[in-house]
BATIZA-599385 format. One record per residue (C-alpha): x negated, y negated, z; residue number from 1. Coordinates in steps of 0.02 Angstrom, whole numbers, padded with zeros to 5 digits. Example, Ala and Ser with C-alpha at 12.3 -4.5 7.8 and 13.67 -1.06 7.14 Angstrom:
BEGIN
- xx|yy|zz|num
- -00615|00225|00390|1 $
- -00684|00053|00357|2 $
end
This chain:
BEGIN
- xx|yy|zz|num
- 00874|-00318|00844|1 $
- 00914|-00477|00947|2 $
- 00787|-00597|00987|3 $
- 00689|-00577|01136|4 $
- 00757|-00713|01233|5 $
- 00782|-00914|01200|6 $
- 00650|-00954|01320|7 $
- 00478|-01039|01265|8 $
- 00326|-01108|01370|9 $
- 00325|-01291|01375|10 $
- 00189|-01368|01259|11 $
- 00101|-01533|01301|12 $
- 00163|-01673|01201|13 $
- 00054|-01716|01066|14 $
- 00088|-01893|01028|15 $
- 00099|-01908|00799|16 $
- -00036|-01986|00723|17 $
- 00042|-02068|00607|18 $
- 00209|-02099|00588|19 $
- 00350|-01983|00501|20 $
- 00478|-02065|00424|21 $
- 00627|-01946|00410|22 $
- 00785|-01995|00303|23 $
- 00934|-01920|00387|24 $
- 01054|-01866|00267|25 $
- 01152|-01697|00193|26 $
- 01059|-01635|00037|27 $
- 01182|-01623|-00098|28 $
- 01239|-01454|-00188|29 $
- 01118|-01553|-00353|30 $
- 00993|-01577|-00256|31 $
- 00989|-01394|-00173|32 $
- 01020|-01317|-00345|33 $
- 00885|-01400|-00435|34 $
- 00764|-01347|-00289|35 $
- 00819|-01164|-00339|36 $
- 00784|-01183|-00510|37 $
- 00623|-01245|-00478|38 $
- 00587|-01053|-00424|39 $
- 00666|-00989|-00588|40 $
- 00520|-01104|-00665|41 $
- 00389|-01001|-00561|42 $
- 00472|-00853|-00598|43 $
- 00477|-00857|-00784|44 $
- 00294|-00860|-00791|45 $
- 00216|-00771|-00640|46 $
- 00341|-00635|-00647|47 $
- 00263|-00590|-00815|48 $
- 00103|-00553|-00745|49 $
- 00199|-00431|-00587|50 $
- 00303|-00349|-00703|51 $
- 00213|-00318|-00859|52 $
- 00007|-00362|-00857|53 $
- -00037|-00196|-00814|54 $
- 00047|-00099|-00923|55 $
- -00010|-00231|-01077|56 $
- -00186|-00194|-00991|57 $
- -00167|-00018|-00994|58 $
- -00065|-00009|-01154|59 $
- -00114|-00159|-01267|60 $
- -00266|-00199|-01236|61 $
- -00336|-00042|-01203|62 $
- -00435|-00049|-01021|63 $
- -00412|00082|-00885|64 $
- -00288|00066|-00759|65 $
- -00446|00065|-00636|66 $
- -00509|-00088|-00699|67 $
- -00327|-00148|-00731|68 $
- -00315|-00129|-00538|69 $
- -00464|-00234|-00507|70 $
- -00411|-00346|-00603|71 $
- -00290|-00402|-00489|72 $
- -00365|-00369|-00338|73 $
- -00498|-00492|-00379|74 $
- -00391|-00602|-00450|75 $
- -00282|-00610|-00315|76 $
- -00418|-00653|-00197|77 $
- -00499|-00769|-00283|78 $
- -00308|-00829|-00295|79 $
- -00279|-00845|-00114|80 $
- -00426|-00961|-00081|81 $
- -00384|-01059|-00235|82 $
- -00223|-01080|-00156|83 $
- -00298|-01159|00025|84 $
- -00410|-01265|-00079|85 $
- -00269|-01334|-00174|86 $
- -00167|-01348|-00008|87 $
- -00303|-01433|00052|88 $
- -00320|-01588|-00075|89 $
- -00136|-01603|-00080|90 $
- -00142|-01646|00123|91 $
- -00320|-01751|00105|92 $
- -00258|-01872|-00037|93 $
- -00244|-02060|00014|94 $
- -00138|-02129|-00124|95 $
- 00043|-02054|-00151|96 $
- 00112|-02121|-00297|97 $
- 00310|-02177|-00264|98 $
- 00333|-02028|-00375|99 $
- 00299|-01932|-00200|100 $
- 00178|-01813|-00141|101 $
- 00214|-01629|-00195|102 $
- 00329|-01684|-00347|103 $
- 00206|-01736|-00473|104 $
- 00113|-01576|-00472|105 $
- 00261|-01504|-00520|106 $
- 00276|-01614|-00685|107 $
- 00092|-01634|-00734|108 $
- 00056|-01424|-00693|109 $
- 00182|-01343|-00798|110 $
- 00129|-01361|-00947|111 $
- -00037|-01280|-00913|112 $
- 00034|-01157|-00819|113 $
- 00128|-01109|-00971|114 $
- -00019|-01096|-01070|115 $
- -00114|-00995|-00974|116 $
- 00030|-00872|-00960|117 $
- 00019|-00858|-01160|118 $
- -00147|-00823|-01154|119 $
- -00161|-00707|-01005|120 $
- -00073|-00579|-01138|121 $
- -00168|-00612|-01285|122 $
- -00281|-00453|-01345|123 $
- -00421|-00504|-01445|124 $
- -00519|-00377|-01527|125 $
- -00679|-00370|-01397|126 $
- -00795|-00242|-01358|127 $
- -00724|-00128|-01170|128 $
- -00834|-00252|-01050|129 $
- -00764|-00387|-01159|130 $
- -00594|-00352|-01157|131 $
- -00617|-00313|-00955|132 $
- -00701|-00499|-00927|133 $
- -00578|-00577|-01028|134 $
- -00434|-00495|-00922|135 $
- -00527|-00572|-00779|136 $
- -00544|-00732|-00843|137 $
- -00378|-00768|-00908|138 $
- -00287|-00709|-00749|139 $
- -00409|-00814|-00641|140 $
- -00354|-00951|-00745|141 $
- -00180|-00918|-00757|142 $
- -00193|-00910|-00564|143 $
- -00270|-01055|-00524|144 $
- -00139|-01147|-00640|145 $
- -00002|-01048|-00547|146 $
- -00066|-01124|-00349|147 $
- -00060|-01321|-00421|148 $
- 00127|-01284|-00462|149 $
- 00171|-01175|-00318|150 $
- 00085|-01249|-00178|151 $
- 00167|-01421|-00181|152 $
- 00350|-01335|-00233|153 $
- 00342|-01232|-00093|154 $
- 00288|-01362|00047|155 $
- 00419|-01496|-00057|156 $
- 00574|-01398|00056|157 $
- 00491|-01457|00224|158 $
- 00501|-01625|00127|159 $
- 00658|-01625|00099|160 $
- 00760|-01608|00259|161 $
- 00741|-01543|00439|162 $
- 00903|-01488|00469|163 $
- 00904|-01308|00505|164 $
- 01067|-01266|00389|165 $
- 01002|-01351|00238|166 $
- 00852|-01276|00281|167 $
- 00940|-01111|00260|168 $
- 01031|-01170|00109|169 $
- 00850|-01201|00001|170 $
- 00789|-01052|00058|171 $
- 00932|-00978|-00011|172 $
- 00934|-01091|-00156|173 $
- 00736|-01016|-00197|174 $
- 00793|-00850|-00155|175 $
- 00929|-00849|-00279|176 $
- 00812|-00937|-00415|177 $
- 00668|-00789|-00370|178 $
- 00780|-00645|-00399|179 $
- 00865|-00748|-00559|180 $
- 00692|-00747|-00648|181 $
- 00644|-00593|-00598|182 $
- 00848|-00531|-00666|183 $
- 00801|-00643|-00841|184 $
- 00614|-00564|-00848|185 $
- 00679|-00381|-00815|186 $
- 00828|-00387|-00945|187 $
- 00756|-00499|-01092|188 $
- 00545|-00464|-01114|189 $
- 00539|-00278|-01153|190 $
- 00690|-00283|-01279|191 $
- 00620|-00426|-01366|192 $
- 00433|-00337|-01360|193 $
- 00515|-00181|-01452|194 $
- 00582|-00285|-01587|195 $
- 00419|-00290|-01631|196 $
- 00317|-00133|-01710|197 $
- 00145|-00219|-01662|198 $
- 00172|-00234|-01458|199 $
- 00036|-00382|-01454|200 $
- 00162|-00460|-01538|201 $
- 00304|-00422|-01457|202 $
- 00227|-00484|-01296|203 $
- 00166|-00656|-01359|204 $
- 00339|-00696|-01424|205 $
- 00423|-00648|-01240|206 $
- 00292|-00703|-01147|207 $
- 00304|-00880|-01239|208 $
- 00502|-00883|-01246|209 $
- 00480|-00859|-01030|210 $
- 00370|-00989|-01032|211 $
- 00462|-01118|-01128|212 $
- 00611|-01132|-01029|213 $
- 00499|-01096|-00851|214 $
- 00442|-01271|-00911|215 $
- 00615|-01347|-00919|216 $
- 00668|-01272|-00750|217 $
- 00529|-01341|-00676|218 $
- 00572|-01522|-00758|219 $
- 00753|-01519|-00679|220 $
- 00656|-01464|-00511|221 $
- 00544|-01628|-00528|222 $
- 00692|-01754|-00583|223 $
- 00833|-01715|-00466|224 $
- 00739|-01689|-00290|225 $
- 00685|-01812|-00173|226 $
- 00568|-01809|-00017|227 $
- 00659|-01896|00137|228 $
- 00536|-01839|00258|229 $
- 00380|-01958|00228|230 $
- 00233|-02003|00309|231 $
- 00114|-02146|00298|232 $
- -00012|-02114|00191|233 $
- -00176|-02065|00276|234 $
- -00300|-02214|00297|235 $
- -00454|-02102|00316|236 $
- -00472|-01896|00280|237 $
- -00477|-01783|00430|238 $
- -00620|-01664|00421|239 $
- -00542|-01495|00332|240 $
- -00623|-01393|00492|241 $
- -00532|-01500|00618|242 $
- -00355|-01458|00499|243 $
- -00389|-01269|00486|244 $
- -00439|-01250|00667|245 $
- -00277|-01298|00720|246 $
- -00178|-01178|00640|247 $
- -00250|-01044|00753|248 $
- -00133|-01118|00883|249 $
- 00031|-01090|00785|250 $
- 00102|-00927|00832|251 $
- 00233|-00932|00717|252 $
- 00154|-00958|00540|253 $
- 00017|-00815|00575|254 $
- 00170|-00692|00612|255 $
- 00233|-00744|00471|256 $
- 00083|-00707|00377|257 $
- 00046|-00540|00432|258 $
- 00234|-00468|00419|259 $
- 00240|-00549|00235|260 $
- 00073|-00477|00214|261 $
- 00177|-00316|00209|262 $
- 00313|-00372|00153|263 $
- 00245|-00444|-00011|264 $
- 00136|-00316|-00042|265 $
- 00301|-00184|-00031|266 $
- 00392|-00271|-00146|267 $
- 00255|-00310|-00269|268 $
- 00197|-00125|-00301|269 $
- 00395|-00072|-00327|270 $
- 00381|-00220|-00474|271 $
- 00241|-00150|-00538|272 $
- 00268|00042|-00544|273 $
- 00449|00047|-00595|274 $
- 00442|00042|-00776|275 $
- 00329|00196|-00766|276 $
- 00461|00288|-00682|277 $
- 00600|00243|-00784|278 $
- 00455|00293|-00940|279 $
- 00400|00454|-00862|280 $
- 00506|00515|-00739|281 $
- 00698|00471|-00786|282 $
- 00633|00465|-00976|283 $
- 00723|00305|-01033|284 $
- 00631|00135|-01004|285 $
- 00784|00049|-01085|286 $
- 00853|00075|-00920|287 $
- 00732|-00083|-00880|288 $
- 00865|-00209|-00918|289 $
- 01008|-00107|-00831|290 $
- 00913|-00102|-00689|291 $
- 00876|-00268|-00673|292 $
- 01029|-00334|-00711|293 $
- 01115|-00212|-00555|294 $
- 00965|-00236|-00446|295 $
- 00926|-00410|-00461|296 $
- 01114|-00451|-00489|297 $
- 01156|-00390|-00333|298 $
- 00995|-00475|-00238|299 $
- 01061|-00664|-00290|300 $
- 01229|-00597|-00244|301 $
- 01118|-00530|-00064|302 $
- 01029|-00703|-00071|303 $
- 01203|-00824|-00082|304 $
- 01232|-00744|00109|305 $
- 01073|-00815|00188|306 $
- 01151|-00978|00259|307 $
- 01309|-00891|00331|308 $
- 01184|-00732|00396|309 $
- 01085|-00859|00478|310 $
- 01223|-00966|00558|311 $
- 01280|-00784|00614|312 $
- 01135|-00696|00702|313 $
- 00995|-00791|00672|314 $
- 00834|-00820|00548|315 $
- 00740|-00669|00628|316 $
- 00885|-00574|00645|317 $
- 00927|-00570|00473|318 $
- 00772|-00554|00402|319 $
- 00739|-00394|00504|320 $
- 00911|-00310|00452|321 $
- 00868|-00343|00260|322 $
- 00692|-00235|00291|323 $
- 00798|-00111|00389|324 $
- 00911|-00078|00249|325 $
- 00787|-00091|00129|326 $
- 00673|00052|00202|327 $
- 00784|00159|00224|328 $
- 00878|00162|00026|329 $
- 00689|00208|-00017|330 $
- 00675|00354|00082|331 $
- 00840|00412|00042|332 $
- 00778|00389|-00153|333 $
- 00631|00474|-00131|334 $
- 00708|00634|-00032|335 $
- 00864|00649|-00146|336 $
- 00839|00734|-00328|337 $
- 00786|00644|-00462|338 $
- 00929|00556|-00537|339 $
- 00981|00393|-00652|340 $
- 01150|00363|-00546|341 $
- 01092|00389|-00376|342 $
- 00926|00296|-00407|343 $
- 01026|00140|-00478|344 $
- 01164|00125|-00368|345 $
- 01041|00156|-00172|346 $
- 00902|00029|-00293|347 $
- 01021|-00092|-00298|348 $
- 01078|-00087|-00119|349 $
- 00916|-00082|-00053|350 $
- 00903|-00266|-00160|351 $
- 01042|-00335|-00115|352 $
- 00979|-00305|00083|353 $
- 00777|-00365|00024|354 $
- 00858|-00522|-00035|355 $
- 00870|-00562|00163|356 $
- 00694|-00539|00184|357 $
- 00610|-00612|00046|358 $
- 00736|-00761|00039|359 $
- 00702|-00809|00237|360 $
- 00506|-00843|00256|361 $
- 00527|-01019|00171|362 $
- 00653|-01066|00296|363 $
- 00547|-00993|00419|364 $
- 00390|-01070|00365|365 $
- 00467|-01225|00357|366 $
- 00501|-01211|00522|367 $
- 00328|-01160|00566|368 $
- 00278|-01364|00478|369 $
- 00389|-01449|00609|370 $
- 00296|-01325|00753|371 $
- 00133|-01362|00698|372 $
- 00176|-01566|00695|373 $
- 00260|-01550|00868|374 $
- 00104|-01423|00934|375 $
- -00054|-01519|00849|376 $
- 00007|-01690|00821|377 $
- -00040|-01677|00620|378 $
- 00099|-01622|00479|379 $
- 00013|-01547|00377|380 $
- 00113|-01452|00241|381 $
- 00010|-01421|00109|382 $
- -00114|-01332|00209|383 $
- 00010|-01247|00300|384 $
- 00114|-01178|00162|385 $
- -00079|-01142|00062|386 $
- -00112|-01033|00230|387 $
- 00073|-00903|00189|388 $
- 00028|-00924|00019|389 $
- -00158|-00869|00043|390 $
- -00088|-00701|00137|391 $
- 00030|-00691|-00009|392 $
- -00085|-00675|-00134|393 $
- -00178|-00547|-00021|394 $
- -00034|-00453|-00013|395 $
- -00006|-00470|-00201|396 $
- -00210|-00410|-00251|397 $
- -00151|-00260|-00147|398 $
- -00017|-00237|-00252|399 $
- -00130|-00233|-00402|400 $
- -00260|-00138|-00357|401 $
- -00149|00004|-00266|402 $
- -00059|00031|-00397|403 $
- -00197|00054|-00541|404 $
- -00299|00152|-00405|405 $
- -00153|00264|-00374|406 $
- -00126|00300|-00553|407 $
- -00283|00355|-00591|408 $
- -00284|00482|-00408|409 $
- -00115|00556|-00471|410 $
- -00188|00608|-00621|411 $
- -00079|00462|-00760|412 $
- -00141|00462|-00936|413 $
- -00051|00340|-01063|414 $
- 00066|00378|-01189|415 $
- 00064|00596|-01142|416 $
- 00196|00684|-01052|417 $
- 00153|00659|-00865|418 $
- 00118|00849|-00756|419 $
- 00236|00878|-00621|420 $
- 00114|00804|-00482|421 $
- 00085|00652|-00575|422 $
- 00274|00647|-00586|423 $
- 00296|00660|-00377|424 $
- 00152|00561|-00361|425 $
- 00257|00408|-00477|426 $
- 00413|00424|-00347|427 $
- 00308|00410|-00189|428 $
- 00229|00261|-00262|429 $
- 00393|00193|-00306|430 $
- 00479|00213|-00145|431 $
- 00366|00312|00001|432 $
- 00209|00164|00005|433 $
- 00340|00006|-00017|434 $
- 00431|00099|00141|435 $
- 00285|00109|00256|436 $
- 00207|-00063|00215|437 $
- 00392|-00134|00247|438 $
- 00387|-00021|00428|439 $
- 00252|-00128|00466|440 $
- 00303|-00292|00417|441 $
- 00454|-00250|00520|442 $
- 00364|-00220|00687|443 $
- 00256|-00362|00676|444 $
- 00391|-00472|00658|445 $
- 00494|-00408|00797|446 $
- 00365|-00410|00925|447 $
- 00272|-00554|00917|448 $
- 00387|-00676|00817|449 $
- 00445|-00816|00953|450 $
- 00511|-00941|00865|451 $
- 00705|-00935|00903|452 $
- 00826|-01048|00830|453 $
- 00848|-01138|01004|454 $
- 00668|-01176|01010|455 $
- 00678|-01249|00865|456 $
- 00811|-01366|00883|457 $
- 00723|-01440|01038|458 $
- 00569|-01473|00908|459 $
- 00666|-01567|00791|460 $
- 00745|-01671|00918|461 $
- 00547|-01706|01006|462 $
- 00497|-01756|00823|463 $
- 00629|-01882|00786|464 $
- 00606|-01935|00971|465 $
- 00408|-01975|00923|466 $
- 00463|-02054|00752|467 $
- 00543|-02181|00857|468 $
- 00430|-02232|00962|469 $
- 00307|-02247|00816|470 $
end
């Protein structure tokens, strides 16, 4: 798995256009922390809507896992270009508050984001096509919500510091606060739902309780990080066309794309079709919060060993070994008998490894910021981190649809005992389609992905050699 080779073709030197002013200093453990929890704000809202929208859709409000599927394959789509239009007006603004540039969106945007959380599992008493546009409309909304948060957090780490380790360290920091939410949303909604005998209920009160502290999260984000790497503010908008064109020339971030294209897409469909195994094939979907709490547990655990990974082998490196491992506990669990032990305990490992893989591509696109300054002569974040995001949310409509397709091929009726096929067809979901997508997300990034850890230092040092000439 080692990188193929430190070498690099020389670029031309593309002189900035305006100047970067970079503040050199250590991030603290605060400041790293509070980044993290910033994630754990995400989490607690768009988790909801990975974990448990289609089963409310199928369940609660009472539409067909078909159109359930759509859904969020439209959704998602409509999503990912909300995402590069957002990305887009957070790089073409003139006037940057001394609050900073990505920060504020976090403040003003979580509140709405909240709301439309709420309402994205409200089930009003419409006719079918009304309670089928209303899903639509409320998860378009919640979306849109979602990418004026999201967008700035994620471009705010390539804000915060070029140095690669602390680089590593808020990738692990977001890793850790990813797998946290997703360890709080596993363990806490569904028992709180069945305290309730009306589920609409049930869901409101979880959904709302996730919100309310994804709110506070995101507050401690916004007070205690700072953005050392600043540049002037622009004096005149470049033309969008002339911005998006030159992100065909950065090798890196398109790798990135297409392997988390994969990547995303794997992990989002296990999210979404394991509470009907643990329902229907292991018979116990209070094993929800036991698995998430082993899991998940063991993926912050998995995500704490980024940094010392990366110092170790490398960024690629490490976020190839976590797919390896990964792929191959879900064949195991799909070839071995069905069973609550040995599903749990080769689940969890295969977590702990993913927590690699999904923790790395912020580093990494990061990274891919700095390359595109030092390759175009324009830093660009928003845009760039809108562009991952935009194949994210591709991957994640995927995830959506596949899953409420599936159901329906395999033969899954609510509420019923499932047939044996539809039972078989549950575990390959589960474990056979996130392995094959993850197969590919693994070869892309191994063949084509060139940006080594040597090649990288050599940008950073060209960048703050520019900076001073500015």
């Amino acid at each position: 798995m080692g990188e193929r080779g430190d070498s690099y073709m020389a670029l031309p030197v593309v002189p900035s256009k305006r100047p970067v002013v970079t503040v050199s200093k250590k991030l603290t453990f605060k400041e790293k922390m509070s980044y993290g929890f910033g994630d754990i704000g995400n989490g607690l809202m768009f988790d909801m809507g990975q974990l448990y929208l289609l089963k409310f859709y199928t369940d609660v409000l009472g539409i067909s896992a078909y159109w359930g599927g759509l859904v969020f394959l439209i959704s998602k789509i409509f999503d990912a270009f909300a995402d590069t239009s957002v990305g887009a007006f957070v790089d073409s603004r003139t006037n940057i508050s001394k609050r900073g540039k990505f920060r504020p969106f976090i403040l003003w945007g979580t509140v709405p984001l909240a709301l439309m959380t709420v309402i994205s599992f409200l089930a009003p008493n419409f006719s079918d096509t009304g309670k089928i546009v209303w899903a639509f409309a409320t998860y378009m909304g919640f979306g849109l919500a979602y990418s004026f948060v999201n967008i700035p957090y994620g471009s705010l780490s390539a804000a915060m510091t070029q140095d690669p380790i602390d680089r590593a360290s808020l990738g692990s920091f977001r890793a850790i606060g990813s797998q946290t939410a997703l360890l709080i949303s596993g363990v806490v909604v569904i028992p709180i739902v069945l305290q309730f005998a009306n589920k609409e209920v049930g869901y409101i009160v979880a959904i709302s309780v996730m919100s309310i502290f994804g709110i506070l999260f995101h507050l401690i984000c916004y007070r205690n990080t700072k953005e050392n790497v600043i540049r002037a503010p622009r004096k005149e908008k470049v033309p969008l066309s002339k911005l998006f064109k030159a992100l065909f020339s950065n090798r890196p971030l398109i790798v990135l794309c297409l392997a988390a294209l994969f990547m995303i897409a794997s992990s989002n469909i296990r999210n979404a079709v394991q509470l009907y195994y643990l329902e229907y094939n292991l018979k116990s979907p209070e094993l929800m919060s036991i698995l998430s709490f082993l899991s998940i547990g063991l993926a912050v655990v998995g995500s704490m060993f980024i940094p010392a990974m990366v110092k170790r082998i490398g960024k690629k490196n490490t976020f190839m070994l976590g797919l390896l491992v990964c792929i191959a506990c879900d064949v195991l669990n799909f070839i071995l008998p069905t069973s609550t032990v040995t599903f749990l305990t080769i689940f969890s490992l295969g977590n702990f490894a993913l927590a690699f893989a999904l923790g790395l591509p912020w580093v990494m696109i990061a990274d891919s910021i700095d390359y595109h300054e030092w390759n175009s002569g324009e830093r660009t974040e928003g845009i760039v981190y809108s562009t991952y995001s935009f194949f994210r949310k591709l991957a994640q409509a995927l995830a959506g649809f596949i899953p409420g397709v599936a159901l329906s091929l395999i033969g899954y009726v609510p509420n019923i005992q499932q047939s044996s096929d539809t039972l078989l067809g549950l575990k390959g979901l589960l474990f056979l389609a996130p392995a094959a997508l993850n197969i590919i997300g693994l070869i892309i990034l191994f063949f084509f992905y060139n940006l080594t850890d040597n090649l990288y230092s050599k940008i950073v040092a060209d960048l703050k050699e520019r900076s001073s000439f500015n």
